[in-house]
C-alpha positions, 0 to 999 in steps of 0.5 A: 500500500505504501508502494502504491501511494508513493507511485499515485503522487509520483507520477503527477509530481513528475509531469509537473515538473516536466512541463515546468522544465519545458516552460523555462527552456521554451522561454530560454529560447525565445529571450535568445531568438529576440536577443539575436533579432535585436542585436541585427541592423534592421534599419534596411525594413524601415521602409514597411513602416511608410509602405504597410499604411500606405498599401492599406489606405490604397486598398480601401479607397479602391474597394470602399467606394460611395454608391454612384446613386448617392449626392456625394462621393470619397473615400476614406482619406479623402473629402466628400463631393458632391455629385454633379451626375452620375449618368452618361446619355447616348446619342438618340440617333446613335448605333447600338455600338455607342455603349461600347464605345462609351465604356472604353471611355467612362467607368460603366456599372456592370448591368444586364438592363438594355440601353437603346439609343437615347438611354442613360447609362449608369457612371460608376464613378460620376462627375463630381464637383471637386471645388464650390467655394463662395462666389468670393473666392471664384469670381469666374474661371476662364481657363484651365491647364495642366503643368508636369513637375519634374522634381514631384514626379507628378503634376497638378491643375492649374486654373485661371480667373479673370475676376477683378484683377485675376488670379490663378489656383492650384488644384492637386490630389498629392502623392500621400494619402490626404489630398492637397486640394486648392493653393493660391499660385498667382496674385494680380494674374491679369492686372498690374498697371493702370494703363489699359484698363484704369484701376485694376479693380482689387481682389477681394480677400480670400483664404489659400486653402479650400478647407479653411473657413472664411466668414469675413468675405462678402458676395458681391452681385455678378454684374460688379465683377470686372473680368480684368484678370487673366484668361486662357492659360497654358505651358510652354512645350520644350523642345526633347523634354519628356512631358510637354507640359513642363514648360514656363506658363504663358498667361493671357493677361486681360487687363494688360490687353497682351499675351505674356510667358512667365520667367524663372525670374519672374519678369513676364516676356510679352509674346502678343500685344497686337494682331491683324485685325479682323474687320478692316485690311491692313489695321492691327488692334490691341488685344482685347481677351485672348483665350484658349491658348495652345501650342502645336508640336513644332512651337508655334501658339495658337491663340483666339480673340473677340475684337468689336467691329462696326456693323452697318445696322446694330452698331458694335458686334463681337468678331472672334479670331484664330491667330498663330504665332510661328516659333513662339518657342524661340522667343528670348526672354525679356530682362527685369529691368525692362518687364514693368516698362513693358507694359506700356509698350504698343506692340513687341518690337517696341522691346530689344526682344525679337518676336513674329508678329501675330498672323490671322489664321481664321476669320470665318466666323462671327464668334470663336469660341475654342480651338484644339488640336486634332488627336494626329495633330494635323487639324484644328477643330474652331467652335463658334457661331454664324451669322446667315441672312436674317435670323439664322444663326448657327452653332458649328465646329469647323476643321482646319487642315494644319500644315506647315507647308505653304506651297502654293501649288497644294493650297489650290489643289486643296481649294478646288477639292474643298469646292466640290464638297460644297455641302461641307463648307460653311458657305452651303446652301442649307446652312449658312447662305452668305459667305462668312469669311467675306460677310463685309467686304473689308473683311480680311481672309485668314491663312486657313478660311478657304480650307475650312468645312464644318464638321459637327453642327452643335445648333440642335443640341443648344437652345437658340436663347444660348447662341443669339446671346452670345453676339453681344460684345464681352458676353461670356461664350455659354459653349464652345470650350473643347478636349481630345483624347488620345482616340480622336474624341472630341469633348465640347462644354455647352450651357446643358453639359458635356458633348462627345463627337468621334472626331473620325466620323463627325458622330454624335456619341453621347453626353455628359450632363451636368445634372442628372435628373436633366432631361432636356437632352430629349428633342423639344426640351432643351433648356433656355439660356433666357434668365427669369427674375426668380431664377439662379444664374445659370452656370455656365462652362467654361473651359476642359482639360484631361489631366495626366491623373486620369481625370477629366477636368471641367470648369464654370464659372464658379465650379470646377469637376472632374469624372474618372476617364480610361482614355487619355489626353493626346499625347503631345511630341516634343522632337519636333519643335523648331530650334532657334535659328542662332 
């Protein structure tokens, strides 16, 4: 019996032990694996620290998306936007193909409901209004465009006002994971003087930050505004550079009346101070608001302008122009010393800098609008309106082939091409009965006039109230801003949204609308441009951009938006500007 007790409490006292033995070496082992761990160089790993939140913040604002059905839209980093539309609306005329080609373009929901032409198509990632400020802080954007930072490896939007004496923001999304947002870029964009425009009218106070409260400022009426800011902006390309929006920023100056490009040092070289006019022959004029500035691969700017000229009836009309300057790439830089003196000068040969002299490229309109590239570069698409014998008046995107080859031998070759498709043209009979390029017998011709045919009436998409009013002198354009992308789309703004035009067929695709419960697409229900008493001001589009963020960017007058696109802008080349001739 002894025996036996002793084994039954032995036995236990054991197993005890050996688990306690076991515990102490297991322990043992682990102090000498964490001391081996600690006694090593980890600093190689630090890089995990950054990496790890930022592959977590990556993935949950890729897979948490607000529902497309919703009044606003973020992520979890990022700010609420409210949602302009979440819709795309096909062509009615168009082919079944239109969706097809729609969902290369837009971020489409998957859906097995059936879209027929004229249908809605659901976004799901919709046009959001990025930027809405009080009226004191946008007072009217004008122009857009986006600058590549080499040294940030990204780019950001810059976006011009020409309110009072103008300003111009910065708009990017950043390379962390709270988004920059809105920066001031430029003070005083389009007013320094007292020379051309009296006072420069004084910008109201507003915060740099779109996140900052600001309670001390005052919204003043629309009509007190004046528009002496600055206008169409855009970069400069380099020549072999590898982006070619790296360039020094060129600035239409409106209350300068001039075209200016912004130094490393500050001073501002005027590259256009007066042009050929468009009325008369053989007379130049200052300029007035030139606009949608843009270069061409071999260095020449192209820029647009509304001049009043006399009209035998109703006293001053506005007469918009495209102008080109040929190698304004190789225009020098203007020294400090002389940049405030500059701006008294009446024309760029007033300086010690050598700069050609504006050449009228197209005068075949009553009213130009915008101006852009083609996607193979070879033409310009001009938006504007017409004037035909009484009443009729038109809204059309006109092509003009853009070659720098003067022969003279090709130009009638092309002319009397261009005279059997008399059905294209802008003269024909069914559309416009009088000659616009020659609508006043003192009229001068562009370089370009006798090659232009239309290519995409816009008039039925647009409310007559909404061409007409856009005659009258210094009134803003309600449609007419454009954007390609690199498939040869093109993107025209107008009061109801956003057009798409395959720019290889002249076809309608379909439209952005800037609302989404709009349905003034459908025939007989556009909207009108005629304001009522107890109505808000209509905003109206004024300029798009596709940015290399992948998104498309549209601006109103006090609004700026953007909508997720899968295509991309055109890629412009850099190998083929002019070098300079020294």
């Amino acid at each position: 019996n002894t025996h036996k007790h002793t084994h039954t409490h032995t036995a236990p006292s054991k197993r005890i032990w050996q688990t306690h033995l076991h515990t102490r070496t297991h322990t043992h082992n682990m102090k000498q694996l964490l001391s081996t761990i600690y006694s090593k160089d980890l600093s190689g790993f630090t890089w995990l620290i950054f990496f790890l939140p930022s592959l977590l913040y990556f993935t949950l604002t890729r897979t948490i998306y607000a529902p497309t059905h919703s009044s606003s839209s973020s992520s979890i980093f990022g700010s609420n936007y409210r949602i302009a539309s979440s819709i795309i609306l096909q062509s009615p005329s168009s082919s079944t193909n239109s969706r097809n080609t729609l969902e290369t373009l837009f971020y489409i929901q998957n859906t097995n409901e059936p879209s027929g032409p004229g249908g809605s198509i659901q976004l799901s990632k919709p046009l959001e209004i990025i930027l809405q400020p009080p009226s004191s802080t946008f007072h009217h954007l004008s122009s857009s465009t986006w600058v590549h930072d080499e040294e940030l490896g990204r780019g950001y939007l810059l976006v011009s006002d020409s309110g009072y004496s103008g300003r111009i923001w910065r708009w990017e999304v950043g390379g962390g994971p709270i988004t920059i947002g809105k920066t001031l870029h430029m003070e005083n964009s389009g007013c320094r003087s007292k020379i051309w425009r009296g006072d420069c009218p004084t910008n109201h106070h507003v915060t740099h930050r779109d996140d900052d409260d600001d309670n001390h400022t005052t919204t003043l009426p629309k009509k007190e505004i004046q528009n002496y800011g600055s206008g169409g902006i855009t970069t400069e390309i380099i020549k072999g550079s590898e982006n070619a929006h790296m360039g020094k920023l060129l600035v239409s100056e409106w209350g300068e009346r001039r075209i200016v490009r912004i130094e490393e040092d500050g001073s501002r070289t005027p590259m256009a101070i007066t042009v050929p006019s468009p009325c008369m022959s053989g007379d130049k004029e200052r300029l007035n608001t030139p606009n949608h500035l843009l270069y061409t691969p071999w260095g020449n700017l192209i820029f647009v302008d509304s001049l009043s000229c006399d009209a035998t009836d109703d006293g001053k009309v506005s007469s918009g122009a495209v102008y080109r300057i040929q190698e304004a790439v190789n225009v020098p830089a203007l020294p400090v010393s002389l940049s405030r003196e500059a701006h008294s000068w009446n024309d760029t040969s007033s300086g010690e800098t050598e700069t050609k002299e504006p050449e009228l490229l197209y005068n075949g309109m009553d009213a130009v609008y915008g101006v852009t590239l083609s996607h193979d570069l070879t033409s310009l698409f001009v938006s504007g309106v017409v004037r035909g014998n009484g009443e009729d008046v038109r809204a059309l995107i006109v092509k003009l082939p853009l070659d720098d080859d003067d022969d003279d031998d090709e130009e009638k070759e092309e002319e009397e091409e261009s005279s059997d498709d008399a059905d294209k043209k802008i003269t024909m009979e069914d559309s416009i009965t009088e000659n616009t390029a020659d609508a006043s017998s003192s009229s001068p011709m562009g370089i370009l006039d006798s090659k232009s045919k239309v290519f995409y009436d816009v008039t039925p998409h647009i409310h007559p109230s909404c061409i007409s009013s856009n005659n009258q002198k210094e009134e803003t354009p309600l449609f007419g801003a454009m954007a390609v992308d690199a498939s040869g789309n093109i993107y025209m703004t107008y009061t109801d949204g956003v057009l798409i035009i395959d720019s290889l067929t002249g076809r309608h695709i379909g439209t952005i609308p800037f609302h989404s419960e709009d349905t003034h697409h459908d025939d007989g229900a556009l909207l009108t441009c005629t304001k009522e008493d107890d109505e808000e001001e209509k905003e109206i589009p004024t300029s798009i951009v596709f940015g290399e963020d992948g998104y498309l960017y549209v601006t109103t007058e006090h609004t700026l938006m953007r909508l997720k696109a899968r295509v991309k802008g055109v890629a412009m080349p850099t190998n083929l500007v002019v070098p300079s001739k020294k």
